[in-house]
Structure formats: C-alpha cells, structure tokens
VEXNU-409753 format. One record per residue (C-alpha): residue number from 1; residue in three letters; x, y, z. Coordinates in steps of 0.001 Angstrom, whole numbers, padded with zeros to 6 digits. Example, Ala and Ser with C-alpha at 12.3 -4.5 7.8 and 13.67 -1.06 7.14 Angstrom:
! residues 2
+-----+-----+---------+---------+---------+
|   k |   r |       u |       v |       w |
+-----+-----+---------+---------+---------+
|   1 | ALA |  012300 | -004500 |  007800 |
|   2 | SER |  013670 | -001060 |  007140 |
+-----+-----+---------+---------+---------+
! end
This chain:
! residues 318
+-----+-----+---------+---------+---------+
|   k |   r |       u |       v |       w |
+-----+-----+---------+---------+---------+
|   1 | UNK | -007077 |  084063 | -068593 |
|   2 | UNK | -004677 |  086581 | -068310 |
|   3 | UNK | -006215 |  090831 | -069088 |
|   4 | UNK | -003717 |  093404 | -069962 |
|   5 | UNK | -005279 |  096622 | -068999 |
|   6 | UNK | -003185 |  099646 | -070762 |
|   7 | UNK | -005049 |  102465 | -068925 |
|   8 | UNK | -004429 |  105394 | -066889 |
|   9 | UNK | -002635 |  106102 | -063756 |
|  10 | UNK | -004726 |  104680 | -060640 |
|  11 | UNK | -005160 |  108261 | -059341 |
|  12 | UNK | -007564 |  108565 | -062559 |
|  13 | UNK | -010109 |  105597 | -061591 |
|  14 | UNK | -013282 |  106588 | -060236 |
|  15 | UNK | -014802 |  102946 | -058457 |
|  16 | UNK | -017972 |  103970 | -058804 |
|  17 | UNK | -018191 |  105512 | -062115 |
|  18 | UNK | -015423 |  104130 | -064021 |
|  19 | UNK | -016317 |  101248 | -067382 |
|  20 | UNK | -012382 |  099841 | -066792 |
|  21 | UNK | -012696 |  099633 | -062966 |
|  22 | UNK | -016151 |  097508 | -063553 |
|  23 | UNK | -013974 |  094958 | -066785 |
|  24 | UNK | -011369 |  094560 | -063869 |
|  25 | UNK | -013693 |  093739 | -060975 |
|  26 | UNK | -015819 |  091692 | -063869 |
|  27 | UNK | -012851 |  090093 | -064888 |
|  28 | UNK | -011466 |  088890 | -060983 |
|  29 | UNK | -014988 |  087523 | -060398 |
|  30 | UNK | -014607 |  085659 | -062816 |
|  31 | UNK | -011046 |  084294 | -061999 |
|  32 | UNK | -008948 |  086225 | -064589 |
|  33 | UNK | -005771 |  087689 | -063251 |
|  34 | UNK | -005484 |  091389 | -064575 |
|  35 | UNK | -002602 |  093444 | -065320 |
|  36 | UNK | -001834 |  097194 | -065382 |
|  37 | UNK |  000186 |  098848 | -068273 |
|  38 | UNK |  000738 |  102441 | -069265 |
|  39 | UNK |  001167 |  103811 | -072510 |
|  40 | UNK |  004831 |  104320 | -071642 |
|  41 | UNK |  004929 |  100608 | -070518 |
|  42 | UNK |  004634 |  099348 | -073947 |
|  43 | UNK |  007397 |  098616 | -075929 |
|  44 | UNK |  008365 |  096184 | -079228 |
|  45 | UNK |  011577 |  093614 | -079149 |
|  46 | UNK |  012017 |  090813 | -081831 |
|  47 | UNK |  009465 |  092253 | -083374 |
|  48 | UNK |  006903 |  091311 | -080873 |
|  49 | UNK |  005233 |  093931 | -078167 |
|  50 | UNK |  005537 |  093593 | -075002 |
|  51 | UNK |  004414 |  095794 | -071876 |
|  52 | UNK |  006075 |  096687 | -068293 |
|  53 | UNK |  002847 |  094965 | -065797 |
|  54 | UNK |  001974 |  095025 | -062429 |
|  55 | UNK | -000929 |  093021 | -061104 |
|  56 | UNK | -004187 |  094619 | -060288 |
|  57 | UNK | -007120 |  094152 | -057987 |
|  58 | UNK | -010547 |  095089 | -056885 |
|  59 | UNK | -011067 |  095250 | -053199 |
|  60 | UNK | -014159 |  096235 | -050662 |
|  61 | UNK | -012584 |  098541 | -048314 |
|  62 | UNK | -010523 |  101716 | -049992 |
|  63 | UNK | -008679 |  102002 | -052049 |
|  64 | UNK | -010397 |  099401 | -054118 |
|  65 | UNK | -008007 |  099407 | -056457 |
|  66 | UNK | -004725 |  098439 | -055995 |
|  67 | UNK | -001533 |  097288 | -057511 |
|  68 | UNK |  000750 |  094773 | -055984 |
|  69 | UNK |  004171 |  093123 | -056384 |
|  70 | UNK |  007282 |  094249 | -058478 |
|  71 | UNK |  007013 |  095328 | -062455 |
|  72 | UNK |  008002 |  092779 | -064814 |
|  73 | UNK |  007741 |  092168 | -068174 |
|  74 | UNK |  005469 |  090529 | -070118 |
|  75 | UNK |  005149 |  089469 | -074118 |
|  76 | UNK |  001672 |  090436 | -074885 |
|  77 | UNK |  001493 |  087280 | -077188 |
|  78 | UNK |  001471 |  085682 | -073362 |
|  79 | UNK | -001617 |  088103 | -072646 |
|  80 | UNK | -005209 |  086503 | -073559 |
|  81 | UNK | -006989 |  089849 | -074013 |
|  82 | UNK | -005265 |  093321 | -073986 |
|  83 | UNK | -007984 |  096700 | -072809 |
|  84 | UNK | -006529 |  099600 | -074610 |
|  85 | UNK | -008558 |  101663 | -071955 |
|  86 | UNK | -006526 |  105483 | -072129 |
|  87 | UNK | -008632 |  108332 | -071785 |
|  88 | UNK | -008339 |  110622 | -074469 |
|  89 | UNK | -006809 |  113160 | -075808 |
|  90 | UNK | -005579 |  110834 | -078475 |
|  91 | UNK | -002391 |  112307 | -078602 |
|  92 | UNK |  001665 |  111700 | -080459 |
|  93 | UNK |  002225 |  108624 | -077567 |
|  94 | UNK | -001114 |  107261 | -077678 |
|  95 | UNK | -000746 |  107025 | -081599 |
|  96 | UNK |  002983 |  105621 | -081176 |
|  97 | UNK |  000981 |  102920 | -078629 |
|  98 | UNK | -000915 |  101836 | -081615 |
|  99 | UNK |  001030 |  101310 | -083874 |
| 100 | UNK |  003438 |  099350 | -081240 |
| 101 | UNK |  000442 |  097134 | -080366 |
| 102 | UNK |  000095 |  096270 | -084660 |
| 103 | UNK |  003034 |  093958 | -083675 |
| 104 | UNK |  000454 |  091947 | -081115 |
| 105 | UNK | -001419 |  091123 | -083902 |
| 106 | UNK | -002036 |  087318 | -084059 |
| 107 | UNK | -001636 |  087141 | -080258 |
| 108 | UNK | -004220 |  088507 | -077975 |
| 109 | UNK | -007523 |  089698 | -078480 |
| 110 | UNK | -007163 |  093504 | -078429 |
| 111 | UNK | -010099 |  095887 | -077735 |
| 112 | UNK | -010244 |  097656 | -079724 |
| 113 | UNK | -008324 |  096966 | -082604 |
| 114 | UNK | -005364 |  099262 | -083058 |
| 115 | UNK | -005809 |  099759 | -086379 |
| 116 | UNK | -009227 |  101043 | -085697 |
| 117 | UNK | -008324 |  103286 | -083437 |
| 118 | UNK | -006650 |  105132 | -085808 |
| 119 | UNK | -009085 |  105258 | -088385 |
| 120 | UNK | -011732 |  106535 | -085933 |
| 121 | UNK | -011167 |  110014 | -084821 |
| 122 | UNK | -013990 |  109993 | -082121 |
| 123 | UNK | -015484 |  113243 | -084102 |
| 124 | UNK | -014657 |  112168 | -087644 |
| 125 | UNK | -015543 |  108900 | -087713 |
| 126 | UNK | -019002 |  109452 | -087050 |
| 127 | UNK | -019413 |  111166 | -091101 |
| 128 | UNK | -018725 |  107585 | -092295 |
| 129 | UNK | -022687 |  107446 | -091276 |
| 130 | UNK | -023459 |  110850 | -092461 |
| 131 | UNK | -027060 |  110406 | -093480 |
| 132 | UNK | -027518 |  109833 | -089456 |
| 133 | UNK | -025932 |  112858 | -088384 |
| 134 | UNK | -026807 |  116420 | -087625 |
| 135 | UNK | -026124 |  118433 | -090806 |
| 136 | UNK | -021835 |  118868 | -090134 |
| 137 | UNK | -019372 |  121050 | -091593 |
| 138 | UNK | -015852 |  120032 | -090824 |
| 139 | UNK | -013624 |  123177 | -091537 |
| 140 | UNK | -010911 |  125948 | -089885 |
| 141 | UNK | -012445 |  128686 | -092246 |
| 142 | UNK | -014687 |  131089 | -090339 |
| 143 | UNK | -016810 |  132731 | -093471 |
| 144 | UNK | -017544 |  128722 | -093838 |
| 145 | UNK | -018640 |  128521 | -089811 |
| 146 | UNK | -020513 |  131144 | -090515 |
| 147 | UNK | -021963 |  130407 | -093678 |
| 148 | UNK | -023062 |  126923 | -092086 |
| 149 | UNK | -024699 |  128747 | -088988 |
| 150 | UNK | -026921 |  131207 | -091097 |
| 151 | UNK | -027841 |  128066 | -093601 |
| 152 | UNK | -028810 |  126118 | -090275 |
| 153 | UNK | -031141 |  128457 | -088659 |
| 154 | UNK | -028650 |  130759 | -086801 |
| 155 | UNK | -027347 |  128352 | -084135 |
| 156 | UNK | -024911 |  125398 | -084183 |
| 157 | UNK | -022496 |  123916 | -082008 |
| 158 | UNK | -018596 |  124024 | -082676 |
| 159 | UNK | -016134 |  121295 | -080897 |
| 160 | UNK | -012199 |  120718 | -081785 |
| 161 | UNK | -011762 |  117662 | -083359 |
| 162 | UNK | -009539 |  116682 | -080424 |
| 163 | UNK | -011226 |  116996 | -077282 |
| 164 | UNK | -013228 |  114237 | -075087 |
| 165 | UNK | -015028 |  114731 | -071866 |
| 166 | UNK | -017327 |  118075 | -073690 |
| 167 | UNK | -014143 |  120172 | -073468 |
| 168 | UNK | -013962 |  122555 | -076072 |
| 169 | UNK | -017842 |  122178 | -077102 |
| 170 | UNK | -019779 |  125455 | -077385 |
| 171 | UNK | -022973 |  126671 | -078958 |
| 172 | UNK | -022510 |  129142 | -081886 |
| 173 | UNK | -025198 |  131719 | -082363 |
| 174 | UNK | -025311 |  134501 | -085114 |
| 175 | UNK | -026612 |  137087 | -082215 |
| 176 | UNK | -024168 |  136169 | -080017 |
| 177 | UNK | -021022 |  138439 | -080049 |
| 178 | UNK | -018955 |  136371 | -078759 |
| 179 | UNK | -019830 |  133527 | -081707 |
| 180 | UNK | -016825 |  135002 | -083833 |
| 181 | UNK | -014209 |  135032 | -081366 |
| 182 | UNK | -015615 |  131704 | -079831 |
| 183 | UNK | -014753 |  130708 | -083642 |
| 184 | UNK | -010902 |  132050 | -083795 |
| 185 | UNK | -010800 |  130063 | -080391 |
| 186 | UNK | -011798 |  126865 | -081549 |
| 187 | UNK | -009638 |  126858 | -084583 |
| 188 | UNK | -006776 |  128674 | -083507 |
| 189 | UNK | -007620 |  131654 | -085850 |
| 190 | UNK | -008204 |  129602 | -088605 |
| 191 | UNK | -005130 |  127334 | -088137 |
| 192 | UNK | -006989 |  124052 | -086602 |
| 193 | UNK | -010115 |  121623 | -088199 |
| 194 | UNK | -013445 |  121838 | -086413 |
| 195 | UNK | -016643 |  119946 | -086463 |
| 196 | UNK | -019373 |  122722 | -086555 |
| 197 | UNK | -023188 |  120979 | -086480 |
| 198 | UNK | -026902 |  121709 | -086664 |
| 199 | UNK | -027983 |  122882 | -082919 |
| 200 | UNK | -030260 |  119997 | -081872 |
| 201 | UNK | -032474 |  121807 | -079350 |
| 202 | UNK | -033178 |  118388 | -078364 |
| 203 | UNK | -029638 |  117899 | -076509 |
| 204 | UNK | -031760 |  119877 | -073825 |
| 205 | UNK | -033815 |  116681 | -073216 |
| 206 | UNK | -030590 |  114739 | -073044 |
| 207 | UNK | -027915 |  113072 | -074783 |
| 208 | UNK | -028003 |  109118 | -075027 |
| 209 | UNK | -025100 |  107419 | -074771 |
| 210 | UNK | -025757 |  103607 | -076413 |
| 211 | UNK | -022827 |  100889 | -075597 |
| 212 | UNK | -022317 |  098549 | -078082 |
| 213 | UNK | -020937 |  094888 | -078105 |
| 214 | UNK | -019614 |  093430 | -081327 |
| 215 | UNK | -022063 |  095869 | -082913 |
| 216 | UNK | -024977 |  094461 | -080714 |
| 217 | UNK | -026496 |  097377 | -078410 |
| 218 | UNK | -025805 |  096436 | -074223 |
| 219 | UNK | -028131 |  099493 | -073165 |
| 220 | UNK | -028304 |  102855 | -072798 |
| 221 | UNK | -028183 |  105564 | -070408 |
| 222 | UNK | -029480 |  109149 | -070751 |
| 223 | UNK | -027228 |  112158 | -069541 |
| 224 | UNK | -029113 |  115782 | -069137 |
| 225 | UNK | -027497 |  118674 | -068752 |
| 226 | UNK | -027297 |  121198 | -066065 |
| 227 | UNK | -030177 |  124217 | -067070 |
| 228 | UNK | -027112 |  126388 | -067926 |
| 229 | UNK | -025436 |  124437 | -070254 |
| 230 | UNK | -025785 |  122695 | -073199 |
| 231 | UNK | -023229 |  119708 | -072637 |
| 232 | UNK | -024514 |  116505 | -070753 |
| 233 | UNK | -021023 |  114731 | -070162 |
| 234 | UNK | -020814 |  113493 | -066726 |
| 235 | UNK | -017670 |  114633 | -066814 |
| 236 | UNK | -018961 |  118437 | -066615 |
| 237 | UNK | -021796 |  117558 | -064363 |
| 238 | UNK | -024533 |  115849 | -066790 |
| 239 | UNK | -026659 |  113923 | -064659 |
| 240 | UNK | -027823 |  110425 | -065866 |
| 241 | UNK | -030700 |  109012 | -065980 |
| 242 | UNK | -032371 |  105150 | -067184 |
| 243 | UNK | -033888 |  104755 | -071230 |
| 244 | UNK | -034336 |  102962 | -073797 |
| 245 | UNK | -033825 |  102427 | -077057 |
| 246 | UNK | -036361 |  104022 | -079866 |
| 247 | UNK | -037249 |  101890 | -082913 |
| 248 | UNK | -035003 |  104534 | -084975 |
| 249 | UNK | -032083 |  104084 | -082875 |
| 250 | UNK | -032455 |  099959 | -083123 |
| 251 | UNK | -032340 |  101173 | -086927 |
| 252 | UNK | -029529 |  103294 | -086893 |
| 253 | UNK | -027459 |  100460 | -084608 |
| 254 | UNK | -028022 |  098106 | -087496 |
| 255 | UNK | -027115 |  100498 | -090273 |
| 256 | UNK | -023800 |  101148 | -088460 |
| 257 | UNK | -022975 |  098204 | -087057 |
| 258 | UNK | -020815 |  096545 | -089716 |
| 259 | UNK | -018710 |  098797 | -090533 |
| 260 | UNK | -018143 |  098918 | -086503 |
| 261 | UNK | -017423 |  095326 | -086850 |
| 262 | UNK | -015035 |  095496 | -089962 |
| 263 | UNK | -013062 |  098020 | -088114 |
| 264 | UNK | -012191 |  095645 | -084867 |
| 265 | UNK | -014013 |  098523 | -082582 |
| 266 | UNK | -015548 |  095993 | -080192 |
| 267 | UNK | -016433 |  098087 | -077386 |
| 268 | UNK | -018067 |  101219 | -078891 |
| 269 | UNK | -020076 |  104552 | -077302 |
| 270 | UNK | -022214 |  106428 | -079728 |
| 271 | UNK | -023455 |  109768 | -078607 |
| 272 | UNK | -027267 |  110242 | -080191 |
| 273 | UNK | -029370 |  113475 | -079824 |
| 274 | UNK | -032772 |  113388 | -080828 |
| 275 | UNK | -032041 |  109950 | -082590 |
| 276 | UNK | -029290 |  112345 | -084769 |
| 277 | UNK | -025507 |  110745 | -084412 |
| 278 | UNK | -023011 |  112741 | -083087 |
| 279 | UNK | -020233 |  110656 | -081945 |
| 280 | UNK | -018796 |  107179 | -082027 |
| 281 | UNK | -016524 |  106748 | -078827 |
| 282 | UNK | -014069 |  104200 | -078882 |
| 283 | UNK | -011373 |  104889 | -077364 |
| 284 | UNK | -012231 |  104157 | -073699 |
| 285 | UNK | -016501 |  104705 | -073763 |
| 286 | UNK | -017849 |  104862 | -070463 |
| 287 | UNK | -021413 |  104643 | -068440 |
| 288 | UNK | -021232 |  101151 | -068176 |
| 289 | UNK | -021706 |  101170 | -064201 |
| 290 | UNK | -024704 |  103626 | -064656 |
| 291 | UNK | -026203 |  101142 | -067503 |
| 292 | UNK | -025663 |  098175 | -065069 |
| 293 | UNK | -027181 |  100281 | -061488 |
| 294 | UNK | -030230 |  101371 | -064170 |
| 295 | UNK | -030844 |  097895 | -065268 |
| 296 | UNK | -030208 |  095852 | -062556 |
| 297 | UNK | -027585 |  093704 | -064737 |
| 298 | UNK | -024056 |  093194 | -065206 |
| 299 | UNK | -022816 |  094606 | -068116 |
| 300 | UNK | -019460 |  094307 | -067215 |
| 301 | UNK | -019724 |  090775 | -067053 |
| 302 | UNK | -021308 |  090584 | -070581 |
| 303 | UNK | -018265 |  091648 | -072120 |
| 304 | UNK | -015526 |  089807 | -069848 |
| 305 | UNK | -017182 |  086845 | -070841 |
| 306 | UNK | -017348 |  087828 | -074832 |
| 307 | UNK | -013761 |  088312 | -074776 |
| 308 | UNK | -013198 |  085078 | -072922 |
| 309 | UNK | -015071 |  083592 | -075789 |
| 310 | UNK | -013923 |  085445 | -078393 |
| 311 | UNK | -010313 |  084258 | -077104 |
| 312 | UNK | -011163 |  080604 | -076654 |
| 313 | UNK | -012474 |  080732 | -080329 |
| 314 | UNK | -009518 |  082035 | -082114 |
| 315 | UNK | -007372 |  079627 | -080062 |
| 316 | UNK | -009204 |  076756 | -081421 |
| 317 | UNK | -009057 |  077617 | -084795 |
| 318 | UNK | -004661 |  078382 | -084379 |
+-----+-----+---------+---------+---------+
! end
C-alpha cells in the first residue's frame, strides 16, 4: 500500500523517540512504500487534494531517515492511508490543511479524520468527558482564575489553550506572588482563553499517557517529572517509565471511547493524572517507541496493520 505521511521537516524526527518514525519503519517492514508531505505540500485541483511527495525510508546506519528521488505529485485518492502527523501548534496553515484534506474524503483512510481534528482542541476537547476531569474553568477573566483557585484549595494549574509539548503550563498558587502576573501572562492580560484546573498533587507521581486504537487502549507509559517541576512531558525532560492500566482507567477508556470513534480520531493520546483526564492528544500523540521498548511488543506494527485493514475493508465494500 501506498502511506502519505504529512509531517514535519526531517530535521524534527527523533529515531529513537519519535511515534511517526516507528509507523514509517512499521510500515517498510511490512512492504508499504511511504511518502513525505508538508503542510505546504498539500494542495486541492478538480476538486480533489493532492500533495507534493518524496519517498521516505528507514535505514540502520545514520541518518535513518532519509528522503530520496525528485518531488512529484500525487492525488491523495491514489494514496491508501494518509498520517496527518504535524506537531502542534495547531495553527492558520495547519487548519487550512484540514480543511484541504475534507476534499480526500472517500479516498484514503486518513488518521485522523480532518474533521475531527478540528473539533478537538487538544485542551477543549477533553470537557466533552467532564465528569472525568479535574474540576476546569475555561476563562481569560482573572477575578474568575482566581475565584476558581481559592474554591479549589489555593492551587491550580493554568495552560493556554494552544500550546503542546507542556509549554505554557504553570502551577497557580494564591501565596505565590507571582500567581497574578503568571495569570496576565497566560491570557495576554485578559485578552486570550485559558484552561485553569484543580492541582492534582498526584501529577508528582506521574502523568500517564494511554494510546488508543480505534478507541481500544495499546498501552501505556508513565512520564515523572523532574523534582523541580511539575510537568512530565518528555519534551521538558519527564522521564518515562513502564505501567499499567487501573480498573478506573479501563472504565474511563470505555466511557470515552465512542465518541473517540464517532469523531474519526483513530490514533488518540489521553493524558490521565491520578485516573483524572486532562487531555486528549490527537494531533500527532507520541510514546509509542517507549510503550513498545516497555512491553517488549510492536505497537507500531499494531496500527500499520489496522490501517491496512481498515483500507482493504472500505475497498471491498466501494
């Protein structure tokens, strides 16, 4: 089958730590030919998308990435299954890339759906499932912050609705003098939405990040912060560490999982602290290499070979 990977720049992939480096080597294992694609690559004629490609492959010796041979264009209705695979922030061109890739429909399997990508702000979309959540106020207003801190206890944590990676995060507490300005930060002086929730003094413990398949859970893998700070993203320097799944998160997975399904968000990372939901990733979740080194199984694989029969299914039924 033919993959259509619209991703970063190569310069961006990490080999060893990186979810789309592991589909692509998954994917050549498996005999797929894979293609590259930026955001800017994309483009719509006669209605139908298409995307500026250049092959891709995974090799032993560095760099084990690599793209070969000229550019050329390719009709994504020729593509088996597109990767929408761009790191946040989901910005103006990442938006326009969605709604170019609504004229795909009918053709490939896309992961995730475009559609749902839209709908599900990585911080927003997680109040659909409120009742699992830390107690959340989403606001710009800082006598609201506020308000929310003292009726929480005195300490929450405040993140832009925009950010990825634990940029932005901070903790908010009443004694700290720096909580009010830390406030006007966030929000731009009460210009820009945040998400303010309930401090979970649990996120000390860890943060779990649980990949899901088509709603069905492939693992999870635990990242701990650093002793002076309170975010656990690898990304920051969270370190990661093997667990499993509690009988409340199995709970929560099945309470959530529809929706996840109606949506088209096939690939999906929820963030859960102290079995609380915090965020459901879906633009390009990762720790699928550390879930796969943890386990001793192939993730990767799992879902390469989903999407091949995922693809094979629809075909039969056109």
């Amino acid at each position: 089958m033919r993959f259509v990977f619209v991703m970063d720049t190569l310069d961006r992939v990490s080999p060893d730590k990186d979810t789309t480096f592991a589909f692509i080597e998954a994917a050549q294992a498996r005999g797929h030919e894979s293609l590259h694609a930026l955001v800017s690559d994309l483009g719509v004629r006669r209605g139908r998308t298409f995307a500026r490609v250049r092959p891709l492959t995974i090799h032993d010796d560095a760099p084990r990435i690599r793209l070969s041979g000229p550019v050329h264009e390719l009709e994504l209705d020729h593509a088996d299954v597109v990767f929408i695979r761009k790191d946040p922030p989901f910005d103006r061109a990442y938006s326009y890339a969605t709604l170019l890739l609504e004229h795909a429909r009918g053709g490939p399997l896309i992961v995730n759906d475009p559609r749902g990508l839209r709908d599900a702000n990585e911080k927003l979309y997680a109040l659909n499932f409120s009742e699992w959540m830390p107690r959340t106020i989403v606001t710009a207003d800082r006598d609201a912050i506020f308000g929310f801190v003292d009726e929480v206890g005195g300490a929450a944590v405040i993140k832009p609705l925009d950010g990825a990676g634990g940029v932005g995060v901070m903790k908010l507490a009443r004694a700290d003098k720096n909580a009010r300005a830390i406030a006007d930060v966030v929000t731009y002086e009460g210009k820009r939405l945040a998400m303010v929730q309930e401090f979970l003094p649990s996120v000390t413990e860890g943060d779990k990040r649980i990949l899901l398949l088509e709603g069905e859970p492939l693992g999870a893998i635990l990242r701990v912060p650093r002793a002076d700070d309170i975010r656990s993203n690898i990304h920051v320097g969270g370190n990661v560490v093997p667990c499993e799944l509690t009988p409340r998160e199995h709970e929560l997975i099945r309470a959530i999982a529809p929706r996840l399904i109606r949506d088209g968000l096939h690939f999906v990372g929820l963030d859960v602290i102290g079995e609380h939901l915090t965020e459901v990733n879906v633009t390009s979740p990762t720790g699928i290499q550390e879930l796969g080194r943890f386990t001793g199984t192939s993730p990767a694989d799992k879902v390469i070979a989903w999407a091949e029969q995922k693809r094979a299914s629809a075909r039969a039924h056109h």
